[in-house]
DRENKOLVEX-474655 format. One line per 4 residues: for each residue x, y, z of N, C-alpha, C, O. Coordinates in Angstrom, 3 decimals, decimal comma. Layout:
<rs>
X Y Z X Y Z X Y Z X Y Z | ...
</rs>
This chain:
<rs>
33,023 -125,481 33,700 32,055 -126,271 32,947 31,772 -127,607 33,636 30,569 -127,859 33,704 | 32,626 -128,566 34,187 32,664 -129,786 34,788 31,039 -129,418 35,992 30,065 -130,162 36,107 | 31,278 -127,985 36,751 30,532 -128,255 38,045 29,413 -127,987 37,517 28,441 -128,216 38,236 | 29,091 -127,325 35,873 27,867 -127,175 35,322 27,299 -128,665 35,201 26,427 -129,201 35,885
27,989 -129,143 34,216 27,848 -130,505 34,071 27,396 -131,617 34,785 26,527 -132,352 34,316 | 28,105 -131,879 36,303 28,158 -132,872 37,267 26,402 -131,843 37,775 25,452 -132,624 37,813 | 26,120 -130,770 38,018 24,781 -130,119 38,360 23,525 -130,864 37,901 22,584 -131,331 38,544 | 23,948 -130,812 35,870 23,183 -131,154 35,282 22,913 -132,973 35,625 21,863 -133,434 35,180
23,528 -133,599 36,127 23,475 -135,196 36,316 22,919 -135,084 37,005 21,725 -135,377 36,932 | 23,710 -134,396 38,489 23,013 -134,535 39,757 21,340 -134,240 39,993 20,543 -134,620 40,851 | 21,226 -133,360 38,777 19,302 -132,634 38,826 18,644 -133,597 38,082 17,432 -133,728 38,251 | 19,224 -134,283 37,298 18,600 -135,060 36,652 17,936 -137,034 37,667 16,913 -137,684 37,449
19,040 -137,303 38,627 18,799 -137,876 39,257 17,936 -137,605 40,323 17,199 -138,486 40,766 | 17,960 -136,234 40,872 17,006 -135,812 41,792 15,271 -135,327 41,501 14,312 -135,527 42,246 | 15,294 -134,762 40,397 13,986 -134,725 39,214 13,385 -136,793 39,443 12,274 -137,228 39,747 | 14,358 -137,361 39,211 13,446 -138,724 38,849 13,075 -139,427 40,799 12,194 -140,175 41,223
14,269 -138,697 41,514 14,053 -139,244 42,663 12,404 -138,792 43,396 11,518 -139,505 43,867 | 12,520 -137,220 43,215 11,523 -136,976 44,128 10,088 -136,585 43,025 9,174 -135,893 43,474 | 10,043 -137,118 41,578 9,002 -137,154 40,716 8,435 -138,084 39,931 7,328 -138,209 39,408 | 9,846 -138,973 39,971 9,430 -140,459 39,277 8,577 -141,162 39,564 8,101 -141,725 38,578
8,027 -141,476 40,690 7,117 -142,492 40,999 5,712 -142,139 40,825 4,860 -143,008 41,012 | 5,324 -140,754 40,430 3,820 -140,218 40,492 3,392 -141,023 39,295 2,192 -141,199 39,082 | 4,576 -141,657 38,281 4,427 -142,198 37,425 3,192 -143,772 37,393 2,253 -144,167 36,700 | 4,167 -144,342 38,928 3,521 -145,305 39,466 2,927 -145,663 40,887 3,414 -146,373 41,766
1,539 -144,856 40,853 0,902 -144,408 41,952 0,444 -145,607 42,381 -0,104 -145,441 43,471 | 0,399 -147,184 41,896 0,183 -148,521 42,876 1,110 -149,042 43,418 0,906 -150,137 43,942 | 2,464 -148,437 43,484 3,321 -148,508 44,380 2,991 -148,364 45,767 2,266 -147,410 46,051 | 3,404 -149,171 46,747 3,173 -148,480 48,206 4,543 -147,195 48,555 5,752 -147,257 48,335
3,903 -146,375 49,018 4,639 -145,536 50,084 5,955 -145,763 50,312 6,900 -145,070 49,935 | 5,987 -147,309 51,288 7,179 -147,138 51,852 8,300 -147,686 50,173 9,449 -147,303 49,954 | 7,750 -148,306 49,583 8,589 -148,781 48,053 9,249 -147,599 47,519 10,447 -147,432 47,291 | 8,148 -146,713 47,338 8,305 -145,699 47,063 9,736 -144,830 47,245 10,575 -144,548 46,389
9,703 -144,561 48,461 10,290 -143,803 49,793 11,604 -144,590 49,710 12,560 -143,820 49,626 | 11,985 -146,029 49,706 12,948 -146,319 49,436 13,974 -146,379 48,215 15,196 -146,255 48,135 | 13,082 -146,591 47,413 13,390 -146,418 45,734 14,241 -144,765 45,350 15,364 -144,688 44,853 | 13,599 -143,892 45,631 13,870 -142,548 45,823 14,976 -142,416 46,785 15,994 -141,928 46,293
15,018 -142,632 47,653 17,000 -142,499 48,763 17,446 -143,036 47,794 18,296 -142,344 47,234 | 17,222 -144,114 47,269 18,477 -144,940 46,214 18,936 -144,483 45,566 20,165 -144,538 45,520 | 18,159 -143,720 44,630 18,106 -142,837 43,604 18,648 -141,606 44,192 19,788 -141,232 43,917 | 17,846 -140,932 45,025 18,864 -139,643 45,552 20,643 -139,855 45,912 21,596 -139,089 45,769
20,554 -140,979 46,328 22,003 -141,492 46,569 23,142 -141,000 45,398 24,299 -140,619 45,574 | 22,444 -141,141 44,261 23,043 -140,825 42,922 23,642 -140,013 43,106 24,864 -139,907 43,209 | 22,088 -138,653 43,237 22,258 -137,393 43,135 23,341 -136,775 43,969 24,047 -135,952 43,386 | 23,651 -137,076 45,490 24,719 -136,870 46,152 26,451 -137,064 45,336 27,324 -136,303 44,916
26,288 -138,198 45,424 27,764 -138,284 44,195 28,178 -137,397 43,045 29,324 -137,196 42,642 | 27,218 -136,977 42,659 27,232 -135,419 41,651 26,790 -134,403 42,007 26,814 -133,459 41,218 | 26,322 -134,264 43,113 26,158 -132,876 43,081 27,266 -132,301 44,455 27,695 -131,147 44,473 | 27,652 -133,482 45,694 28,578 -132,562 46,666 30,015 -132,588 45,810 30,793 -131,708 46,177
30,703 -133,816 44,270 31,391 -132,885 43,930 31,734 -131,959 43,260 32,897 -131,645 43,006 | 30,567 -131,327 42,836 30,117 -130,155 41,987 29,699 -128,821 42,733 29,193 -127,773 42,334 | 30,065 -129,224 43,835 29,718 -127,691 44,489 31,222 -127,926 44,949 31,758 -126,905 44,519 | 32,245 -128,690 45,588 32,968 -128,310 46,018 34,256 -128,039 44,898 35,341 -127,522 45,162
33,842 -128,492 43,730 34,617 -128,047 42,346 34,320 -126,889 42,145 35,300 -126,225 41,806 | 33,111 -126,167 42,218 33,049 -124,751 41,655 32,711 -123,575 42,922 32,382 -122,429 42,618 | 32,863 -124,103 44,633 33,050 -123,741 45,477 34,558 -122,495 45,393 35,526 -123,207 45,658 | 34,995 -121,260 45,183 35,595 -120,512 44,715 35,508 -119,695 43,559 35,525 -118,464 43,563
35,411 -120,457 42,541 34,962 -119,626 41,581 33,960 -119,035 41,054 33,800 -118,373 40,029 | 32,995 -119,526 42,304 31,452 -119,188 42,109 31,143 -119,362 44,071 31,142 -120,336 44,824 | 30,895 -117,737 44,298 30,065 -118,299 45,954 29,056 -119,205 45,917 28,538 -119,741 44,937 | 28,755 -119,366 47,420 27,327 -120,685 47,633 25,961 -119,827 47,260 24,947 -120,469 46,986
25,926 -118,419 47,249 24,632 -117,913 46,971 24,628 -118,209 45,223 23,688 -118,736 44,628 | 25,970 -117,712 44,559 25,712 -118,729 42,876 25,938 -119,985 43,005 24,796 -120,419 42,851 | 26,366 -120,574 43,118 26,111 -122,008 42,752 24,537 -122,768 43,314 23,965 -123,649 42,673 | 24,131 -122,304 44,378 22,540 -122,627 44,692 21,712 -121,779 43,634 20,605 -122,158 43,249
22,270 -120,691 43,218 21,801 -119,931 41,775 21,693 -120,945 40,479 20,771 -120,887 39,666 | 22,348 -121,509 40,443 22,922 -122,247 39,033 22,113 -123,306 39,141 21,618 -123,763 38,111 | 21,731 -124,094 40,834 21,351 -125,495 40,713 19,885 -124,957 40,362 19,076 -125,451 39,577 | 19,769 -123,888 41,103 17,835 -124,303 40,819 17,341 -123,716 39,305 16,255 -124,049 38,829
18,264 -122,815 38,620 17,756 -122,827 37,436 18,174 -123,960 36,470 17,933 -123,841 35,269 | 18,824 -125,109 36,985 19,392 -126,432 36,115 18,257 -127,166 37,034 17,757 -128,148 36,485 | 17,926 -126,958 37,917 16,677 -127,952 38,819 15,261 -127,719 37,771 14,478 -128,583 37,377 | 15,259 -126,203 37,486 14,018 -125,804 36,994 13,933 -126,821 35,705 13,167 -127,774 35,561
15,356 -126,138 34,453 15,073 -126,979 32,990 14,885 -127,997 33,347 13,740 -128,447 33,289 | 15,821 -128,671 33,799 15,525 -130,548 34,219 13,963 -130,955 34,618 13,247 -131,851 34,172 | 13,769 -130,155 35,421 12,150 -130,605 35,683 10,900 -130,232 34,480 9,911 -130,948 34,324 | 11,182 -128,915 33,652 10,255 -128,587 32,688 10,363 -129,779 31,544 9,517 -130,233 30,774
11,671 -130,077 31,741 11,616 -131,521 30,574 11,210 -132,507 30,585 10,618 -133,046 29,649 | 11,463 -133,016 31,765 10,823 -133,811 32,599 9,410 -134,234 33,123 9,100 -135,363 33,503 | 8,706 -133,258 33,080 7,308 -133,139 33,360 6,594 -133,268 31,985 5,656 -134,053 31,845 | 7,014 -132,552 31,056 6,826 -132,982 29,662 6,857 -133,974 28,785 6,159 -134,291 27,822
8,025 -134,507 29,424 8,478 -135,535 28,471 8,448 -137,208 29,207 8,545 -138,275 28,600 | 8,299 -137,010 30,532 8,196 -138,405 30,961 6,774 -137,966 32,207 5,937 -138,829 32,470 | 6,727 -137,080 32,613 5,002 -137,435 32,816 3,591 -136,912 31,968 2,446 -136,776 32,401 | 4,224 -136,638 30,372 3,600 -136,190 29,910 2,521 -134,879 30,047 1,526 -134,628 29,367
3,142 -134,110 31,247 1,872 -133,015 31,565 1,926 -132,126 30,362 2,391 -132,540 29,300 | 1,360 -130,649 30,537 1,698 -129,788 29,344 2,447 -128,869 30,023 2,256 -128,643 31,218 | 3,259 -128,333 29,390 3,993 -126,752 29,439 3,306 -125,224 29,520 3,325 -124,433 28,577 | 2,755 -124,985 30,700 1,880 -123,519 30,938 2,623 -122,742 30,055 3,679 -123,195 29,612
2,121 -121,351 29,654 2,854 -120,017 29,397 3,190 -119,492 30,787 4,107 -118,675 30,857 | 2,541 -119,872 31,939 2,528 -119,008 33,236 3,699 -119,957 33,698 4,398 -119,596 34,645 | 3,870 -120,804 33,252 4,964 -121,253 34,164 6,594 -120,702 33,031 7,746 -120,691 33,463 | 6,381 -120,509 32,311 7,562 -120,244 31,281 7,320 -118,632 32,268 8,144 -118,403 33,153
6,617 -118,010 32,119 7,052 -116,576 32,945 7,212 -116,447 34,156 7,599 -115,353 34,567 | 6,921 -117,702 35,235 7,509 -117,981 36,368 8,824 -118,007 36,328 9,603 -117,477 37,120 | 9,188 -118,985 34,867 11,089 -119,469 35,239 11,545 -118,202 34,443 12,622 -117,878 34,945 | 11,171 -117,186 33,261 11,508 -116,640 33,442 12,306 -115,494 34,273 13,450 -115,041 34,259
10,906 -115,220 35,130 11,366 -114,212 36,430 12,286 -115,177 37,339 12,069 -114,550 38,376 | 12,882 -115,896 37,629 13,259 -116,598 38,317 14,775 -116,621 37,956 15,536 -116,598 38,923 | 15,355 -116,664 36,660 16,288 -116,335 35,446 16,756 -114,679 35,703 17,882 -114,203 35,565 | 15,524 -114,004 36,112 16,164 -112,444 36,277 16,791 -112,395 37,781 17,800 -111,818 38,187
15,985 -113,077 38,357 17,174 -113,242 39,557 18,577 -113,643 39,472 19,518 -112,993 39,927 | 18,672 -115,093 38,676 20,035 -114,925 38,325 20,696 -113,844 37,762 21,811 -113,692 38,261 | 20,364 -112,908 36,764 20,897 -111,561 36,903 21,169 -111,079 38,064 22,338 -110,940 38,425 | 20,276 -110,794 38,726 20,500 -109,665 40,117 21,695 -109,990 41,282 22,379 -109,290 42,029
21,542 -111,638 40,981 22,570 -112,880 42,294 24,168 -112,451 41,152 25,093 -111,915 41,762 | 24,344 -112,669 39,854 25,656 -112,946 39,157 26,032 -111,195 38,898 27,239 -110,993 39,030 | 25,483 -110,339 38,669 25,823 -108,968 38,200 26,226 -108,227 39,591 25,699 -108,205 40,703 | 27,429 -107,612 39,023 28,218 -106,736 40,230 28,096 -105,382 40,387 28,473 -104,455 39,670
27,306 -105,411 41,808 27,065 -103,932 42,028 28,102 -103,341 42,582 28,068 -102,136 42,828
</rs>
C-alpha cells in the first residue's frame, strides 16, 4: 500500500508539474520551465522511493502498470477540477481500455 500511496503523491506533483502552468499562459517559457523542474523535483522524492519499495513484489512492467493508471486518475481530476475542462465519454473509454491492459500486464498466464 505505501508504494501505492507514495505513486499517488508522486502523480500528483507531476500532473501539476508538466500541466499547471497552461493555467498561466503570461508566464514566460523559461519561468515556466523552471517552476516545473522544481516541482518535478517533488515528484522524484516519491516516486524513486516507491518503485524501489514495491520493486519485488511487483515487476517494473507492473509498477509502470500502476503509475500510469494513477497518472491517468490524477490527471482526469485534475483537468476537471483545476483546469476546469470537461470529462469526454471517449476519454472514460480510452482509460477504460487502458485498465484492461492492466488485466492482461497483472493476470497469470
Amino acid at each position: 500500500m505505501a508504494t501505492i500511496l507514495l505513486l499517488i503523491v508522486s502523480n500528483v506533483f507531476m500532473t501539476f508539474a508538466w500541466y499547471g502552468h497552461l493555467k498561466h499562459r503570461s508566464a514566460s517559457l523559461v519561468t515556466v520551465i523552471l517552476v516545473s523542474w522544481g516541482i518535478a523535483f517533488f515528484e522524484y522524492c516519491f516516486q524513486v522511493p516507491a518503485n524501489r519499495m514495491g520493486y519485488g513484489r511487483f515487476n517494473a512492467a507492473q509498477l509502470k502498470t500502476i503509475q500510469e493508471v494513477i497518472s491517468l486518475v490524477v490527471f482526469a481530476i485534475f483537468s476537471v477540477l483545476y483546469l476546469r475542462e470537461e470529462f469526454r465519454w471517449n476519454y472514460a473509454v480510452g482509460f477504460a481500455l487502458i485498465v484492461a491492459a492492466v488485466f492482461v500486464i497483472f493476470h497469470e498466464w
